[in-house]
DRENNUTI-947002 format. One record per residue (C-alpha): residue in one letter; x, y, z. Coordinates in pm, 1 decimal, padded with zeros to 6 digits. Each point is the difference from the previous one (the first is absolute). Example, Ala and Ser with C-alpha at 12.3 -4.5 7.8 and 13.67 -1.06 7.14 Angstrom:
site aa A X 01230.0 Y -00450.0 Z 00780.0
site aa S X 00137.0 Y 00344.0 Z -00066.0
***
This chain:
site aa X X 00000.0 Y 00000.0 Z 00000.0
site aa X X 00127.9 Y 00327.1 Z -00086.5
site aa X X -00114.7 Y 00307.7 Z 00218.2
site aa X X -00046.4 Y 00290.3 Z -00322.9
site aa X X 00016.7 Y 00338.6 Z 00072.7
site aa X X -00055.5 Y 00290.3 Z -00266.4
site aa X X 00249.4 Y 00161.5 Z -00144.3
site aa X X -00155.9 Y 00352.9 Z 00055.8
site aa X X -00290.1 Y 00173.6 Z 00174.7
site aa X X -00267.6 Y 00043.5 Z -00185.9
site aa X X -00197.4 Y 00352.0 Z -00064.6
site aa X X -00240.8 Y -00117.8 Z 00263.2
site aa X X 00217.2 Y -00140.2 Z 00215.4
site aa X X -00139.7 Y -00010.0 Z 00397.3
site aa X X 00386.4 Y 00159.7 Z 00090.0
site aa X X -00067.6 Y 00298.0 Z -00229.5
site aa X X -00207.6 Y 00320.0 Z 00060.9
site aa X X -00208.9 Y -00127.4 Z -00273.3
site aa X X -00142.4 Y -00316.3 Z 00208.0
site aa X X -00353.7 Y -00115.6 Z -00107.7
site aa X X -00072.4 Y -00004.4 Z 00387.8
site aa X X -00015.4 Y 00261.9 Z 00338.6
site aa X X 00353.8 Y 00028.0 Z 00173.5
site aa X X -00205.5 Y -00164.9 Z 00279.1
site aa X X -00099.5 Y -00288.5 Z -00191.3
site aa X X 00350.4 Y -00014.4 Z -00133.9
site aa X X 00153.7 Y -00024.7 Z 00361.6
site aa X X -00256.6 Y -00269.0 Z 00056.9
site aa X X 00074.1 Y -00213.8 Z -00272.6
site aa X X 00415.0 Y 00006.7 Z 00083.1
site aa X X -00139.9 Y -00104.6 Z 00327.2
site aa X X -00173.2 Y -00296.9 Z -00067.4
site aa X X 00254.1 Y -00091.2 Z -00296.9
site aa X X 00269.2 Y 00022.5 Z 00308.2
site aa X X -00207.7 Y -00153.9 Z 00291.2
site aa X X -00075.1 Y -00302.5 Z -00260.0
site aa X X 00393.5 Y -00037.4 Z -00063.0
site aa X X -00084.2 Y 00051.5 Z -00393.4
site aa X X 00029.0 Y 00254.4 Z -00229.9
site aa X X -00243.6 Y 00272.3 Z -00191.0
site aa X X -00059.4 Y -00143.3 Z -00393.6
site aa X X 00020.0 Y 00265.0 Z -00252.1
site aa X X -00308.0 Y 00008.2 Z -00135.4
site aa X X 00093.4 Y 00092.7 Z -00382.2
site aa X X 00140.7 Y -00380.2 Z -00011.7
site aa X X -00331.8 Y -00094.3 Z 00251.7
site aa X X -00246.8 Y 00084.9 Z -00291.6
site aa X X 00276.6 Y -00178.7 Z -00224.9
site aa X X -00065.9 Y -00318.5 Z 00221.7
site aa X X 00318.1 Y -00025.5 Z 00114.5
site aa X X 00153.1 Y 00048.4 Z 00359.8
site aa X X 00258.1 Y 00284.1 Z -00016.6
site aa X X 00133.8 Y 00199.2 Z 00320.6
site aa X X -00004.5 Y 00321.0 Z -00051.3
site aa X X 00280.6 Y 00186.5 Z -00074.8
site aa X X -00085.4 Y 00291.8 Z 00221.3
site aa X X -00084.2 Y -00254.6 Z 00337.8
site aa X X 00374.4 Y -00153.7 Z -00105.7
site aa X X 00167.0 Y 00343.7 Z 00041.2
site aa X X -00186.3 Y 00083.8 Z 00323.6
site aa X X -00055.7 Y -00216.5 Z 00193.2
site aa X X 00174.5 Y -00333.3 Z 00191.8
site aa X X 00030.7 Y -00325.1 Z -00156.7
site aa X X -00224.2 Y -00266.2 Z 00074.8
site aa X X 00141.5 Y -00329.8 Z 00121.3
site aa X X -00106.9 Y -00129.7 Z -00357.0
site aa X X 00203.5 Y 00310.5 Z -00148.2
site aa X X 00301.2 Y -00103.3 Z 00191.2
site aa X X 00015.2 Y -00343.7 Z -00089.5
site aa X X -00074.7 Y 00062.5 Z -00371.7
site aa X X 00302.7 Y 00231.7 Z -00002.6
site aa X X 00204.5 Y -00215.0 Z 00181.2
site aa X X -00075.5 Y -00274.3 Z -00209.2
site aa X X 00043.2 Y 00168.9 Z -00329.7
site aa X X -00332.0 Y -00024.0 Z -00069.0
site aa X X -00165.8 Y 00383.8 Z -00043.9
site aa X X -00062.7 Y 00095.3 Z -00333.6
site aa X X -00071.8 Y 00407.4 Z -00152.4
site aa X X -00282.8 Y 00006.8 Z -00239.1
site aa X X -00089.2 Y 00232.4 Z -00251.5
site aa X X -00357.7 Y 00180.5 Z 00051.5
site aa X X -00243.1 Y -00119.7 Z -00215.7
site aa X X -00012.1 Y 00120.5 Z -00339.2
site aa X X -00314.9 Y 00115.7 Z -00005.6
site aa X X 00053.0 Y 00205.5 Z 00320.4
site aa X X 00339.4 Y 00178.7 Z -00139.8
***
């Protein structure tokens, strides 16, 4: 299993100014991404069907326990975004 992150933040991207969401809601999703040991999925590659963690989440915040194996394993990959999205 490979543990893909994207390659950029998107122009929606839940780290940006230009979140889809409240700065309240925003909090409260990092919350319950870090309280559940996981990670937020950006949700460009979400509609895409795919399970991405967003690049923006990566930057900011502390890795998971599944972010620090799958780096000490060799095993994170960068994604593009998806081309319909770019």
């Amino acid at each position: 299993m490979t543990l893909e992150i994207c390659e950029e933040r998107c122009n929606q991207c839940l780290f940006s100014p230009n979140r889809i969401v409240s700065k309240s809601r925003m909090a409260e999703i990092v919350r319950d991404c870090r309280r559940k040991d996981t990670f937020f999925q950006c949700h460009k590659h979400t509609i895409a069907g795919r399970d991405v963690m967003c690049r923006g989440y990566y930057e900011t915040q502390p890795p998971s326990q599944m972010q620090r194996i799958a780096e000490r394993l060799g095993m994170m990959r960068f994604v593009p975004m998806p081309k319909e999205d770019l």
